[in-house]
Backbone as CSV, one residue per row, in Angstrom:
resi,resn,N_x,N_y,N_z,CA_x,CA_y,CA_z,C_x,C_y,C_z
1,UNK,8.549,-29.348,1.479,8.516,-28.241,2.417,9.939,-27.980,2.884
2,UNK,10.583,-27.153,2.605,11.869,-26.590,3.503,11.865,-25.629,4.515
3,UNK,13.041,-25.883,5.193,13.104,-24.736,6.796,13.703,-24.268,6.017
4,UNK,13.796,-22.665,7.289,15.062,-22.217,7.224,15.778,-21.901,8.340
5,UNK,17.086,-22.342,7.891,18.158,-22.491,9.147,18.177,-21.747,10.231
6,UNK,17.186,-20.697,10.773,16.987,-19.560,11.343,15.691,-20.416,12.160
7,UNK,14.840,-21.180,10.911,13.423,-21.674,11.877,13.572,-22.521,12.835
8,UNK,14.866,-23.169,12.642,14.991,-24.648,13.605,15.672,-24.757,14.521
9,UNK,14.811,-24.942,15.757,15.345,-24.362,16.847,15.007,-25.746,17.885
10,UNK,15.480,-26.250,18.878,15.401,-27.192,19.356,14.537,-27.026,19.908
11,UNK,13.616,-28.492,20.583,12.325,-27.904,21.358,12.761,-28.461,22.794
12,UNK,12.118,-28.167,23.696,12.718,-28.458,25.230,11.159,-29.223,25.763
13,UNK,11.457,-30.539,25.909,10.546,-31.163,26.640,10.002,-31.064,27.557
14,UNK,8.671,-30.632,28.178,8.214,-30.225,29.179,9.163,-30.238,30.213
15,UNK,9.078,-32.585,30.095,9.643,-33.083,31.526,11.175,-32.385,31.668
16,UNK,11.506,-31.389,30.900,12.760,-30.869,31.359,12.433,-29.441,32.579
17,UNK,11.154,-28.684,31.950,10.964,-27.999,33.234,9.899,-28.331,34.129
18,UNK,9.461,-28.829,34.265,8.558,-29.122,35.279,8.274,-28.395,35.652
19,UNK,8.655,-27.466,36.562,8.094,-26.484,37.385,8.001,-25.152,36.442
20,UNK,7.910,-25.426,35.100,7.479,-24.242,34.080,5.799,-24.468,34.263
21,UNK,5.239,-23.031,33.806,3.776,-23.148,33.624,3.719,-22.026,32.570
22,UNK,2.689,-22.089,32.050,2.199,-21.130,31.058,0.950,-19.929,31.317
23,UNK,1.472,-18.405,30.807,0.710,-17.795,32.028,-0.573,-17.022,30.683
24,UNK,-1.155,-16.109,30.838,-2.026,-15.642,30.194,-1.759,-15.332,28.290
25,UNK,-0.383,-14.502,28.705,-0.228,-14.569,27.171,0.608,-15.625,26.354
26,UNK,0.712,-16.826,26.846,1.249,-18.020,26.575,2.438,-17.878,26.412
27,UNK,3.609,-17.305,27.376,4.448,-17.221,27.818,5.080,-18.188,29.094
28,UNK,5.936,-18.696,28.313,6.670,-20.403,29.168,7.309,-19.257,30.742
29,UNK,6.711,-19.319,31.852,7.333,-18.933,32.610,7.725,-19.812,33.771
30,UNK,9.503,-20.047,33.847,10.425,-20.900,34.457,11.041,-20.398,36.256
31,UNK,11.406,-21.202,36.748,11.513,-20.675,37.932,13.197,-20.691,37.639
32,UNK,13.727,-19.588,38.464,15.208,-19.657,38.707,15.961,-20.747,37.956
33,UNK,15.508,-21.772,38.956,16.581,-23.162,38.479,16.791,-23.696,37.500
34,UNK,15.625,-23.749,37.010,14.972,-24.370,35.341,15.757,-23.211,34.412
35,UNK,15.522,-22.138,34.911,16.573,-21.074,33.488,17.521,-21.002,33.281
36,UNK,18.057,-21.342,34.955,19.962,-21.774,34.763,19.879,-22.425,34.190
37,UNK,19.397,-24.182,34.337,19.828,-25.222,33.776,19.664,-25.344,32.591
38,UNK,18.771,-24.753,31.969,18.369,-24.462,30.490,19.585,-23.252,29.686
39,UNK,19.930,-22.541,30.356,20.570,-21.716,29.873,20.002,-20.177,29.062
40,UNK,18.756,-19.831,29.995,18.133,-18.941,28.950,17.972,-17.712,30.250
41,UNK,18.632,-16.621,29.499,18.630,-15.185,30.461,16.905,-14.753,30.532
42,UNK,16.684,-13.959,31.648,15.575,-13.181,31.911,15.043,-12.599,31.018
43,UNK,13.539,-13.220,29.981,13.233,-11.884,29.379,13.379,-13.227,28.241
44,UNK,13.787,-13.912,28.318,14.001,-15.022,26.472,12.851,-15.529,26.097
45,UNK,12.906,-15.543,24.696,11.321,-15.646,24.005,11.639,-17.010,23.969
46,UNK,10.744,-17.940,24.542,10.305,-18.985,24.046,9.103,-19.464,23.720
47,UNK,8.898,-20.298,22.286,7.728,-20.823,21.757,7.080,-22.202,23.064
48,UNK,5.515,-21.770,22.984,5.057,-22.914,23.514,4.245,-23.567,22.338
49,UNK,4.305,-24.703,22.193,3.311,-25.556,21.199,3.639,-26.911,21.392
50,UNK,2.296,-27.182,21.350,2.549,-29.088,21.503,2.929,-29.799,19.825
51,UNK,3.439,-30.698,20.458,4.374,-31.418,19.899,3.956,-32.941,19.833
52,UNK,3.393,-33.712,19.069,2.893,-35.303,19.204,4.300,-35.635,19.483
53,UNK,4.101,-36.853,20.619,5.309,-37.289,21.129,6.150,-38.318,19.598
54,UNK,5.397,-38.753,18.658,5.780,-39.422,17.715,6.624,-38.803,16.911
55,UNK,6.490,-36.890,17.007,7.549,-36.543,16.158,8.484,-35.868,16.717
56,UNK,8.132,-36.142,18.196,9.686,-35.057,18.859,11.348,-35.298,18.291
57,UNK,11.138,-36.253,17.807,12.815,-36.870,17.796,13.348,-35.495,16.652
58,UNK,12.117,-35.045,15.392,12.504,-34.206,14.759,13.042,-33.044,15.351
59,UNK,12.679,-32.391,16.441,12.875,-31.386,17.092,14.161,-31.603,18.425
60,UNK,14.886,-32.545,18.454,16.029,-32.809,18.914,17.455,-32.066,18.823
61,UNK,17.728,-31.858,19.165,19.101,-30.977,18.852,20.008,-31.220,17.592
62,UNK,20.807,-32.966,18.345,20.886,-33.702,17.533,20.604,-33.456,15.472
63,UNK,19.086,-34.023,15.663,18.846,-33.901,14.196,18.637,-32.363,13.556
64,UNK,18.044,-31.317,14.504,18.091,-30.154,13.671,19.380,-29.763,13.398
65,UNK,20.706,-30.105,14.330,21.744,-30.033,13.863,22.028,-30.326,12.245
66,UNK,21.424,-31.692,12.333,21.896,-32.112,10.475,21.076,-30.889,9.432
67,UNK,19.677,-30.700,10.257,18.905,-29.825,8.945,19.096,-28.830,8.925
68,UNK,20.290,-28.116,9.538,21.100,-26.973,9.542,22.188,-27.031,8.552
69,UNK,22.744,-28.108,8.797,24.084,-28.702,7.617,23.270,-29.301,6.304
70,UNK,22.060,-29.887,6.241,21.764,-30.105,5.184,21.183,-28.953,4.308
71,UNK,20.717,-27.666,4.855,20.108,-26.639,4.247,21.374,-26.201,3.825
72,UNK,22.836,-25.305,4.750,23.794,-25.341,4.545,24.356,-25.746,2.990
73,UNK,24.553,-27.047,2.973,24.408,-27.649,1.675,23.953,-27.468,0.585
74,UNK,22.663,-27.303,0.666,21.932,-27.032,-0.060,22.294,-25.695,-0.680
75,UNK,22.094,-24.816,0.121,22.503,-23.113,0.007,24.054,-22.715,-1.110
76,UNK,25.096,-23.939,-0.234,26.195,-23.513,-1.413,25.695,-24.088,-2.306
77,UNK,25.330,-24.967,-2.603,25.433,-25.761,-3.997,26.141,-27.536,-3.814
78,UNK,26.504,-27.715,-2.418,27.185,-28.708,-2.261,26.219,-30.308,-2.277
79,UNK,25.579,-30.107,-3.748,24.538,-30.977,-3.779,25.047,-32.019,-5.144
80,UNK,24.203,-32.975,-5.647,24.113,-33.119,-6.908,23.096,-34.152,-6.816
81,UNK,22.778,-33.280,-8.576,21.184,-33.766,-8.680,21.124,-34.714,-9.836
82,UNK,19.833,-35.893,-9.656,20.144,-36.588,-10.522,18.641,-36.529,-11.430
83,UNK,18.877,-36.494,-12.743,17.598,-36.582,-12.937,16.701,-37.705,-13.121
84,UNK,16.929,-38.927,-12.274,16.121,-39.999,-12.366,16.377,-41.216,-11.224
85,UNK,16.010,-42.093,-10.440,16.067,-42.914,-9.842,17.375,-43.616,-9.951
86,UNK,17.315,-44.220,-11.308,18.089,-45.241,-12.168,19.176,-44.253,-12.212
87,UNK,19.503,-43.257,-12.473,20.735,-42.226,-12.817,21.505,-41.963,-11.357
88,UNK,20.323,-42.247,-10.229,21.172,-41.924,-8.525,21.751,-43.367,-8.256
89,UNK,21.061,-43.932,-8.784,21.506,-45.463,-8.232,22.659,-46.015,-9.392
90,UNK,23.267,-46.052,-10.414,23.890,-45.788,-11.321,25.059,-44.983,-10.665
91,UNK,25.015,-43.650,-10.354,26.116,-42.789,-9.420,26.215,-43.585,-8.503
92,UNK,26.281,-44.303,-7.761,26.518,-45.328,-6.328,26.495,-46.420,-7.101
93,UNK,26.682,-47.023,-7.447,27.337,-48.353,-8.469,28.808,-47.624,-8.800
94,UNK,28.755,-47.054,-9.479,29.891,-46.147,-9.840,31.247,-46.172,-9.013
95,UNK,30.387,-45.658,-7.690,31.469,-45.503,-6.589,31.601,-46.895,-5.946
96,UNK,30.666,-47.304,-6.260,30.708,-49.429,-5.616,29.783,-49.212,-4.514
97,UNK,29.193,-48.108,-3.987,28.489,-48.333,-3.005,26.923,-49.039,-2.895
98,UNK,26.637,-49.576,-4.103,25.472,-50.151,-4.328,25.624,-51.522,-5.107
99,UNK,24.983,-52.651,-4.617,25.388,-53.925,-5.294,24.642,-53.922,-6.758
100,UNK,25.002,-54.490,-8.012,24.108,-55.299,-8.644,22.705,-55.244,-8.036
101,UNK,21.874,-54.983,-8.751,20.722,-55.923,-8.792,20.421,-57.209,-9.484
């Protein structure tokens, strides 16, 4: 399954607004303080959806950062592909970064 660098967007943990609630058309609505501190002008679309706490770490800033640079990557070409297990692990021997087996 791939994103795209456009889909991944950090998610904001409840316990960050607290005093957010969700109103009829499931629209995150924040009080004053919570929008400063968040940084989001009057009127900003934000997604509500739960999130199992087991996979929030995916939705971290942090890591969508990398799956921004890894799509990135991907996109130029700044990849290389191997066609077999033994052929990736072989490339990292190569460079010494893999011991003997």
């Amino acid at each position: 399954m791939g994103f795209s660098s456009a889909a991944l967007r950090p998610c904001i943990p409840l316990e960050a607004v607290m005093k957010a609630r969700v109103d009829e058309q499931r629209r995150l609505v924040l009080d004053t303080a919570d929008a400063e501190r968040l940084k989001l002008q009057p009127g900003t679309a934000v997604d509500v959806r739960v999130i199992d706490p087991g996979q929030a770490w995916f939705w971290s800033e942090e890591w969508l950062a990398g799956e921004r640079d890894a799509s990135e990557d991907i996109r130029t070409g700044r990849v290389i592909h191997h066609e077999s297990d033994d052929a990736f692990l072989e490339s990292l021997r190569g460079r010494g970064d893999v011991a003997e087996a």
